[in-house]
C-alpha positions in Angstrom: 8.0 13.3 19.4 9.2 17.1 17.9 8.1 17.8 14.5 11.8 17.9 14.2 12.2 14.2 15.0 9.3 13.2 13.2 10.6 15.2 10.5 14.3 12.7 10.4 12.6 9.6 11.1 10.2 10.6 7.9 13.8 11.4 5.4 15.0 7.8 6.6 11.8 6.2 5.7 12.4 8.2 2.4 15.5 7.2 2.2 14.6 3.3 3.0 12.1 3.4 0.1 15.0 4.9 -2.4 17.6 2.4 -1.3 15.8 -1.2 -1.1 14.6 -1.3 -4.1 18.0 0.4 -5.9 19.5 -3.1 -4.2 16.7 -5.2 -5.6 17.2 -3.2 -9.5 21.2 -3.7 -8.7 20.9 -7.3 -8.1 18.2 -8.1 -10.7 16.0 -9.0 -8.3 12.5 -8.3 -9.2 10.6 -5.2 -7.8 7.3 -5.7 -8.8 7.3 -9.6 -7.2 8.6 -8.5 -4.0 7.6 -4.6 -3.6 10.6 -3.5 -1.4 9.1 0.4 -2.1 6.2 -0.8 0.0 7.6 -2.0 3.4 9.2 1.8 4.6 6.0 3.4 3.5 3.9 1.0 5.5 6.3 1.4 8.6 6.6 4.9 8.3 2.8 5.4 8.4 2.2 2.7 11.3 4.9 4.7 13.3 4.9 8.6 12.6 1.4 8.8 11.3 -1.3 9.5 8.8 0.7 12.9 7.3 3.8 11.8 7.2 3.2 8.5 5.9 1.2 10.0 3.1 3.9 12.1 2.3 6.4 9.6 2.0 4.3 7.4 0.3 3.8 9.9 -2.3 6.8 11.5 -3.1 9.0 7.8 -2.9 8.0 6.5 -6.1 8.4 9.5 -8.2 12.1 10.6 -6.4 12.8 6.6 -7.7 11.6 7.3 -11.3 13.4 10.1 -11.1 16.5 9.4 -9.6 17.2 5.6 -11.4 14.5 5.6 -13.8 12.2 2.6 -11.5 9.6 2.7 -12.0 8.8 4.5 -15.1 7.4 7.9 -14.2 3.7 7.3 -16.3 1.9 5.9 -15.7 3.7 3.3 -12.9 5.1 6.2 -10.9 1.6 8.1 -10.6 0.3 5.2 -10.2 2.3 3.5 -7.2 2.1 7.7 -6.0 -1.5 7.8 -4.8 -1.2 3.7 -3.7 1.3 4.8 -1.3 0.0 7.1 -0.4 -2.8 5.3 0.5 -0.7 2.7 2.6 1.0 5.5 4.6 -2.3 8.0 5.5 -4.4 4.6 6.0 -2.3 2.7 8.0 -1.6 5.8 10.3 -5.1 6.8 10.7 -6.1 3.3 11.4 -3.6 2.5 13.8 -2.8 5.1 15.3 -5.7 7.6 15.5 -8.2 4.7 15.3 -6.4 2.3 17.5 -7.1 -0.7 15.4 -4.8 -4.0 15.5 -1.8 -3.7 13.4 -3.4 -6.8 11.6 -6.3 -5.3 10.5 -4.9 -1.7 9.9 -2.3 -3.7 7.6 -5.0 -5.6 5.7 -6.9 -2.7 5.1 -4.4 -0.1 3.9 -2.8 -3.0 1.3 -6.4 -3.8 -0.3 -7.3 0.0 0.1 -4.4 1.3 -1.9 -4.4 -1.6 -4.8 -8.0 -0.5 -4.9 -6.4 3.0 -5.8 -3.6 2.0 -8.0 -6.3 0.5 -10.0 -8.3 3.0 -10.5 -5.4 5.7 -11.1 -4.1 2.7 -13.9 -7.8 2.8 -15.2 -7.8 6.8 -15.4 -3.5 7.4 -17.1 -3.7 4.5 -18.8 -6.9 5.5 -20.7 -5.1 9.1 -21.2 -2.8 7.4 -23.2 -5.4 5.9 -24.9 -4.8 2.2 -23.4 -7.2 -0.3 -21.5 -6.3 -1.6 -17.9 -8.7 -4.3 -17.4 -9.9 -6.5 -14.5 -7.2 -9.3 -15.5 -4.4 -6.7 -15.7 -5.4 -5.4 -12.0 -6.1 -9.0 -10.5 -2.7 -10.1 -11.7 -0.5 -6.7 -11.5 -2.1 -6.0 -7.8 -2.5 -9.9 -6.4 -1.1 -12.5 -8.2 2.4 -11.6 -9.9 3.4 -9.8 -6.4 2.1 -12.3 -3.7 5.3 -12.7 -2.6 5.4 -9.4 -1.5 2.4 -9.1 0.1 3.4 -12.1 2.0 6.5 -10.5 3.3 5.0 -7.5 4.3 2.0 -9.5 6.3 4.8 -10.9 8.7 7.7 -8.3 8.3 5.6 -4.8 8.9 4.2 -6.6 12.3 6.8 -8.0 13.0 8.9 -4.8 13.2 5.8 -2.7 14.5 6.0 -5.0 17.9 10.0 -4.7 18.0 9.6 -1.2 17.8 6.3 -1.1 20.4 8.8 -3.4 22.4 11.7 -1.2 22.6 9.9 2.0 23.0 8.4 0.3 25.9 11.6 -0.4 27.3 13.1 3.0 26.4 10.2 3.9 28.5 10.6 2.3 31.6 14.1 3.3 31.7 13.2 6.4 31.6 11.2 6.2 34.8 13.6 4.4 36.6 16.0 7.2 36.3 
């Protein structure tokens, strides 16, 4: 693909990760249980990359606290900056420079990255002069958003293999032509 390209696909991953979870603030629905930010980060790593799914995974949660205010920009926004960007470079560099199973490269990027939010809590929220403790990260990274974790376990493959699907078919058209 052209840098150009890569460079589109990247804005509408961007744009993804401003727009699902305005619906979910819009409709009450709660963020933090279902993590829509997560899901176009995710994608855009598993299909342009480790660079450009950094870079969307860090710049989408602070254009959201500073375009509607969600998350709040410190620490949450910091915070959810250097997890996502964590799910976007890992799941690119697993995938697709490492060639591991979308399974796998999933799993680790998602317990990888809450490793990271926790320790970027642990380091702004002691700035401020506030404790993050085990509890807090257990229940902030595993238990209060399990929901979302489960949708992303079926909805990121899921999508991967419609896109892997298509591609293939694109593909083959091609050649027939």
């Amino acid at each position: 693909m052209s840098k150009t390209t890569n460079m589109v696909k990247a804005a509408i991953f961007l744009a993804l990760g401003l727009l699902i979870p305005y619906i979910f603030h819009v409709t009450g629905v709660a963020g933090q249980i279902f993590l829509p930010m997560h899901v176009p980060v995710l994608l855009c790593g598993f299909i342009l990359g480790p660079r450009y799914g950094l870079i969307v995974g860090f710049i989408t949660p602070l254009f959201n606290a500073v375009l509607t205010g969600m998350p709040p920009i410190y620490p949450t926004a910091f915070a959810m900056a250097f997890e996502l960007a964590t799910y976007g470079w890992i799941t690119g560099w697993l995938y697709k420079i490492k060639n591991k199973n979308v399974f796998v490269s999933l799993i680790i990027a998602m317990l990888l990255g809450r490793m990271v939010s926790g320790a970027a809590n642990y380091i702004l929220l002691g700035f401020a002069g506030e404790k993050y403790v085990l509890t807090m990260f257990l229940m902030s990274s595993f238990v209060k958003c399990i929901w979302g974790i489960i949708i992303q376990l079926i909805l990121v493959p899921l999508i991967i293999k419609t896109v892997e699907t298509e591609n293939t078919k694109g593909m083959a058209r091609a050649n027939e032509q």
